[in-house]
N, CA, C and O of each residue as an XYZ file, in Angstrom:
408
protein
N      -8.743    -53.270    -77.293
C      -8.303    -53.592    -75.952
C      -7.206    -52.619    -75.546
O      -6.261    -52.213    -76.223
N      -7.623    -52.266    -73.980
C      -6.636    -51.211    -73.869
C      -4.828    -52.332    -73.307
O      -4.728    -53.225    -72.466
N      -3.925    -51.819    -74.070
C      -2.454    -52.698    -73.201
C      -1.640    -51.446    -72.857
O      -1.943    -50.333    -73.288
N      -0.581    -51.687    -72.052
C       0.307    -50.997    -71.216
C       0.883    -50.379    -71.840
O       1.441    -49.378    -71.390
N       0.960    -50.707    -73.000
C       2.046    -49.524    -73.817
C       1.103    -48.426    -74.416
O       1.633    -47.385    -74.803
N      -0.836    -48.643    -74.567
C      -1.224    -47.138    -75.439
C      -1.446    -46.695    -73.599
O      -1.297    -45.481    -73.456
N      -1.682    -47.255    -72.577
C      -2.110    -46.613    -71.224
C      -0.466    -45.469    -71.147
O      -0.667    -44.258    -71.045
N       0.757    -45.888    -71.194
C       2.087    -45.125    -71.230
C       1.748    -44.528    -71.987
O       1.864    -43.356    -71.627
N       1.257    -44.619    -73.150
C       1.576    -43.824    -74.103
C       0.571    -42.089    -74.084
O       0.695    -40.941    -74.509
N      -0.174    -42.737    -73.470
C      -1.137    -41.722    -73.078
C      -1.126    -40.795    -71.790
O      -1.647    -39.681    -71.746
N      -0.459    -41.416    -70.755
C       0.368    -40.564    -70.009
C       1.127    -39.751    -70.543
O       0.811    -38.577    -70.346
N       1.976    -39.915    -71.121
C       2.936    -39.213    -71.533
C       2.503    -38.358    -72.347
O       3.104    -37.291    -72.214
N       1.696    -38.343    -73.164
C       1.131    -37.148    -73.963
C       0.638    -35.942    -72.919
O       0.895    -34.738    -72.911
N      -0.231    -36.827    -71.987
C      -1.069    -35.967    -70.991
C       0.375    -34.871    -70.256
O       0.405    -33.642    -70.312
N       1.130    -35.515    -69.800
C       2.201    -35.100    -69.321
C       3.001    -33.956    -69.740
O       3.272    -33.117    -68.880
N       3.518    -33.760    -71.215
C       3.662    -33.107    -71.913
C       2.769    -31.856    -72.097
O       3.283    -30.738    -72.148
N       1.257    -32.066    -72.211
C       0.232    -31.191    -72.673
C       0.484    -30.121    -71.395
O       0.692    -28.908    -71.399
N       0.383    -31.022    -70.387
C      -0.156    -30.349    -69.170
C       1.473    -29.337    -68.410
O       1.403    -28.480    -67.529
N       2.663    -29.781    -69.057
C       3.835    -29.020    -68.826
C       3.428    -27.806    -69.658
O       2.909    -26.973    -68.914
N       3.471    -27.420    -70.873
C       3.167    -26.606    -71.747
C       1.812    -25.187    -71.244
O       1.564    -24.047    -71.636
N       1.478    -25.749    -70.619
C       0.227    -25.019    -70.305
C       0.491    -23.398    -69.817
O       0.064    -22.434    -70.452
N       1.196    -23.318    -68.695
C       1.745    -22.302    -68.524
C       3.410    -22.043    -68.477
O       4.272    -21.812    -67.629
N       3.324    -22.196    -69.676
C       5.048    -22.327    -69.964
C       5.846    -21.000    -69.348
O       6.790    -21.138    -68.571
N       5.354    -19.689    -69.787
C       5.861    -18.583    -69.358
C       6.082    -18.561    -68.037
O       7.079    -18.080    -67.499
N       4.948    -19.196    -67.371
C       5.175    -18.456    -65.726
C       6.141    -19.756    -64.878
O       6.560    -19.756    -63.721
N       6.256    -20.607    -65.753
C       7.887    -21.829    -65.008
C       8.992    -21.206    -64.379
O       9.724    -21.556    -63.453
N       8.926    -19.925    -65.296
C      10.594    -19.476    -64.951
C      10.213    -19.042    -63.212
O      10.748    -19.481    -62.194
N       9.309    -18.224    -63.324
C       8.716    -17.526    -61.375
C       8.161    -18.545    -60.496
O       7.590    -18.284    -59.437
N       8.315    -19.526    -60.888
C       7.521    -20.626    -60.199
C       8.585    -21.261    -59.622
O       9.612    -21.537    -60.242
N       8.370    -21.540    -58.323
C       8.908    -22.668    -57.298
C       8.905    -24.036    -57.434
O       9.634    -24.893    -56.934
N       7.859    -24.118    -58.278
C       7.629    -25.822    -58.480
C       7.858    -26.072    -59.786
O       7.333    -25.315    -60.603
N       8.639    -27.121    -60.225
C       8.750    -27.371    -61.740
C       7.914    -27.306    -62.203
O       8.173    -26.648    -63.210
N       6.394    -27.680    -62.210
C       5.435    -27.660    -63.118
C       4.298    -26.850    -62.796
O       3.910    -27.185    -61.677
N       3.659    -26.025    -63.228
C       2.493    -25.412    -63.075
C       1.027    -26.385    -63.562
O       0.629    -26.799    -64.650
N       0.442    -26.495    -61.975
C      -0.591    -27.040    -62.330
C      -1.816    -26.590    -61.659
O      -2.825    -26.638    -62.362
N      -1.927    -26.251    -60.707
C      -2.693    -25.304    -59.530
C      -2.787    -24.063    -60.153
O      -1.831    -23.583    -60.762
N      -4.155    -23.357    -60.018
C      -4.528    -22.044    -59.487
C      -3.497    -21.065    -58.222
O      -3.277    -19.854    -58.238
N      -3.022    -22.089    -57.220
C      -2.101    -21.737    -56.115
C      -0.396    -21.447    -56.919
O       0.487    -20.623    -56.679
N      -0.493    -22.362    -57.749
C       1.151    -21.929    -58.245
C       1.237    -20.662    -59.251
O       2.120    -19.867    -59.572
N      -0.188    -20.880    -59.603
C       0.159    -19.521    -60.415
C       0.069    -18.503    -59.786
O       0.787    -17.583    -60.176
N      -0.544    -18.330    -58.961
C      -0.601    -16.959    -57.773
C       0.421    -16.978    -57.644
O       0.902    -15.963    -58.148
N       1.351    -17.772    -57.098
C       2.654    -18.067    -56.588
C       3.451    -17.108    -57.781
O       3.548    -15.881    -57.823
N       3.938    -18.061    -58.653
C       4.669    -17.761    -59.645
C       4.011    -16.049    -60.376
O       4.895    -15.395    -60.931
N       2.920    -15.556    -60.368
C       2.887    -13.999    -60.824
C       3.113    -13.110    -59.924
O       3.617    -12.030    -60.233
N       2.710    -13.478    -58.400
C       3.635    -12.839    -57.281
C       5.190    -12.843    -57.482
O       5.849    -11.814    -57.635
N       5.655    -13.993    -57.467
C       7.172    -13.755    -57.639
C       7.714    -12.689    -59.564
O       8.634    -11.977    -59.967
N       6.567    -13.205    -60.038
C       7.284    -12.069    -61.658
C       7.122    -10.641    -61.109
O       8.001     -9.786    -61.224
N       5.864    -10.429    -60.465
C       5.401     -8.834    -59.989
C       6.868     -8.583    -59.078
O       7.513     -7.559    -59.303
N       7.270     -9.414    -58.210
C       8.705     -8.951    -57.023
C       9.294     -8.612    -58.035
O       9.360     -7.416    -58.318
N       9.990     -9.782    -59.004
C      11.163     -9.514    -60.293
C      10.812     -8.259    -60.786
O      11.239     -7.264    -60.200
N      10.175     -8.157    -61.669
C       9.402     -6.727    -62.372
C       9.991     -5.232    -61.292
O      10.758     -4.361    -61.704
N       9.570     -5.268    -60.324
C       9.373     -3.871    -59.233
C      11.132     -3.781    -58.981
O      11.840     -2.784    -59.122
N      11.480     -4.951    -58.631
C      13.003     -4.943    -58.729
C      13.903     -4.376    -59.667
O      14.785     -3.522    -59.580
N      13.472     -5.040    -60.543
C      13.887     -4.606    -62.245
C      13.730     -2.887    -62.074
O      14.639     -2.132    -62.419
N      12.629     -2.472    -61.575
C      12.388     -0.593    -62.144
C      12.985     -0.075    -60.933
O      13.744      0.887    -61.059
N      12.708     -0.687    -59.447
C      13.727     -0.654    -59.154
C      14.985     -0.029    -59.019
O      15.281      1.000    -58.412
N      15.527     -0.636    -59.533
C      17.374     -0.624    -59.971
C      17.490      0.505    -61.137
O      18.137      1.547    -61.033
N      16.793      0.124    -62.179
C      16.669      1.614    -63.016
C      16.114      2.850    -62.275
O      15.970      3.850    -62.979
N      15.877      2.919    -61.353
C      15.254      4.216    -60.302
C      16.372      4.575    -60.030
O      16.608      5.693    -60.489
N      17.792      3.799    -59.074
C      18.228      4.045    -58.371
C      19.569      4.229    -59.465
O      20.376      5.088    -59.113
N      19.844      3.572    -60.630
C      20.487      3.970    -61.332
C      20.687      5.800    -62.066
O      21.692      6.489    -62.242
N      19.124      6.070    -62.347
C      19.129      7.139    -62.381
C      19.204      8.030    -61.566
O      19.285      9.121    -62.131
N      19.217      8.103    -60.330
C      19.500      9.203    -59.321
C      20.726      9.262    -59.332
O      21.292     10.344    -59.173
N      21.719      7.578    -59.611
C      23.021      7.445    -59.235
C      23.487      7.107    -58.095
O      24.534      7.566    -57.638
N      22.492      5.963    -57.309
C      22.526      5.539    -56.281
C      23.493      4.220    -56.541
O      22.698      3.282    -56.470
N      24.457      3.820    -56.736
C      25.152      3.065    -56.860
C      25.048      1.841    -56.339
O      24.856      0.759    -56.893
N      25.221      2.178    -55.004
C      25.301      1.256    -53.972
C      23.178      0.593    -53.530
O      22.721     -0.372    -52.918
N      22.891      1.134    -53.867
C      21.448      0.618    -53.775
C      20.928      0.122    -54.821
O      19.998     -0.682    -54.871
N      21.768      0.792    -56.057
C      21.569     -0.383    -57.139
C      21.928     -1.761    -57.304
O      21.346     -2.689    -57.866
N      23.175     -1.674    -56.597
C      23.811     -3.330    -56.361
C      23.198     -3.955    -55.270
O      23.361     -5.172    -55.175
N      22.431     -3.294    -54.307
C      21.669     -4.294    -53.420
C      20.515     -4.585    -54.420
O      20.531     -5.710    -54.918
N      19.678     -3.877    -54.730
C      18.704     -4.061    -55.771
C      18.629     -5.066    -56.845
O      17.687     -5.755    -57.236
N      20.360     -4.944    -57.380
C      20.723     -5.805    -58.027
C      20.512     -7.411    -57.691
O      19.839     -8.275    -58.251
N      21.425     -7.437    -56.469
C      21.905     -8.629    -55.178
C      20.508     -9.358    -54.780
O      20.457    -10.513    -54.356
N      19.416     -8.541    -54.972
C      18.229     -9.222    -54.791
C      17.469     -9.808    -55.687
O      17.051    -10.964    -55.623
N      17.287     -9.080    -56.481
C      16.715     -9.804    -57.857
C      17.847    -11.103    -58.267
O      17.385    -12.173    -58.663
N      18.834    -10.973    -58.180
C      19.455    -12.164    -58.592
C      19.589    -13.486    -57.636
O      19.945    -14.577    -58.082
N      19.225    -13.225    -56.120
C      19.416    -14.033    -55.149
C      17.779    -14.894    -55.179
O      17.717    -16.112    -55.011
N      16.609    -14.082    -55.405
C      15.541    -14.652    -55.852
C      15.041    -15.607    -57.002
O      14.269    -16.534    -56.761
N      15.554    -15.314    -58.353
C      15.878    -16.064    -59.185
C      16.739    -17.352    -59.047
O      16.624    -18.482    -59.521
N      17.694    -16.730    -58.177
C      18.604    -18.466    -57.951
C      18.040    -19.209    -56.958
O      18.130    -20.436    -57.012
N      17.108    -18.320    -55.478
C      16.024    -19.296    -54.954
C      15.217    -19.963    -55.803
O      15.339    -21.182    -55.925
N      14.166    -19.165    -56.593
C      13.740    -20.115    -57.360
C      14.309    -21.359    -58.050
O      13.593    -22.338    -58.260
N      15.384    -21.325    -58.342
C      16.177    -22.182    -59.321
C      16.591    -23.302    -58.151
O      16.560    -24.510    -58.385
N      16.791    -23.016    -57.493
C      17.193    -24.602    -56.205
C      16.060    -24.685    -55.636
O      16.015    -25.825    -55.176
N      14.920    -24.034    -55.348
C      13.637    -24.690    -55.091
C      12.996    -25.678    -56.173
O      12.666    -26.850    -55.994
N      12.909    -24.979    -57.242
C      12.432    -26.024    -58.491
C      13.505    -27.600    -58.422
O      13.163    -28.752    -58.155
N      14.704    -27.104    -58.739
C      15.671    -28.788    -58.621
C      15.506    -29.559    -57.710
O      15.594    -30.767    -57.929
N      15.149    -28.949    -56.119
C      14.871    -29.658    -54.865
C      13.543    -30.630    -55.151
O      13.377    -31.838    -54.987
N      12.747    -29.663    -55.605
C      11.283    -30.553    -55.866
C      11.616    -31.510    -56.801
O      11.275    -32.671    -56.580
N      12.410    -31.145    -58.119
C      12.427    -32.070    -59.005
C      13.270    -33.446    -58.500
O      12.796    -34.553    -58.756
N      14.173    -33.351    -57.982
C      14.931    -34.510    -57.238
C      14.168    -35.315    -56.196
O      14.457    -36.463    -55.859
N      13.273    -34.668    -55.775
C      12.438    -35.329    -54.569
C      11.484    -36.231    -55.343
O      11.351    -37.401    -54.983
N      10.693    -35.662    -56.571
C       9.870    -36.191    -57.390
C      10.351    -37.602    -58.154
O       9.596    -38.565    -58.290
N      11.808    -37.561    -58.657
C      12.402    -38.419    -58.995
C      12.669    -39.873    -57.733
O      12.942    -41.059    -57.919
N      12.509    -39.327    -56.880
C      13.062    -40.672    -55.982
C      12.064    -41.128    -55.406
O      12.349    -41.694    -54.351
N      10.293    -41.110    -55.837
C       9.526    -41.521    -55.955
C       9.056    -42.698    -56.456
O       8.607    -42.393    -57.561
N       8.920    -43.710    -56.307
C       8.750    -45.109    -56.829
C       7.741    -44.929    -57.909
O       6.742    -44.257    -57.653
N       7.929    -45.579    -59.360
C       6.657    -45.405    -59.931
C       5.544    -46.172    -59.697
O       5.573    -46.931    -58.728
N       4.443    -46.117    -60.483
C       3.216    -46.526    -60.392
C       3.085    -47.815    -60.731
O       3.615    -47.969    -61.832
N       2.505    -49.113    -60.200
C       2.526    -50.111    -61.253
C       1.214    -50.456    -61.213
O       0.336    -50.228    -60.381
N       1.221    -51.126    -62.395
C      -0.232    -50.784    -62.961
C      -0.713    -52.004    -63.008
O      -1.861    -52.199    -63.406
């Protein structure tokens, strides 16, 4: 007989499995969890921005562009911290969601 605690219990595995899946691409991702075909587009678009940024700044380092390195800089780091308050926004919104009752 199925009871409420193996039905939880089995969520929660599922839950877990399905975080893990694309663990790498979390960090470029907007949404805490990767679960869509759409987020991953999402999230390898935003690594490809990071990446070009990244060479980038080593471009402009080597000419000795200083000042275009620190915008270069200023961007790659302002994107990363978007990401980072987009993900918490979702995650806080997700939280004040009523759960399921079963």
């Amino acid at each position: 007989m199925i009871t409420r605690s193996k039905l939880v219990e089995q969520l929660r595995d599922y839950q877990i499995r399905s975080q893990h899946k694309y663990s790498a691409l979390t960090i470029f991702s907007p949404k805490p969890h990767v679960n869509t075909r759409v987020d991953v587009a999402v999230a390898v678009i935003f690594a490809l921005s990071f990446c070009i940024l990244s060479v980038l700044a080593c471009i402009t380092l080597y000419f000795r562009r200083f000042w275009i390195f620190l915008v270069v800089v200023c961007l790659s780091i302002s994107l990363f911290i978007r990401l980072k308050v987009s993900r918490q926004a979702l995650a806080r919104k997700r939280e004040r969601r009523l759960p399921l009752s079963i």
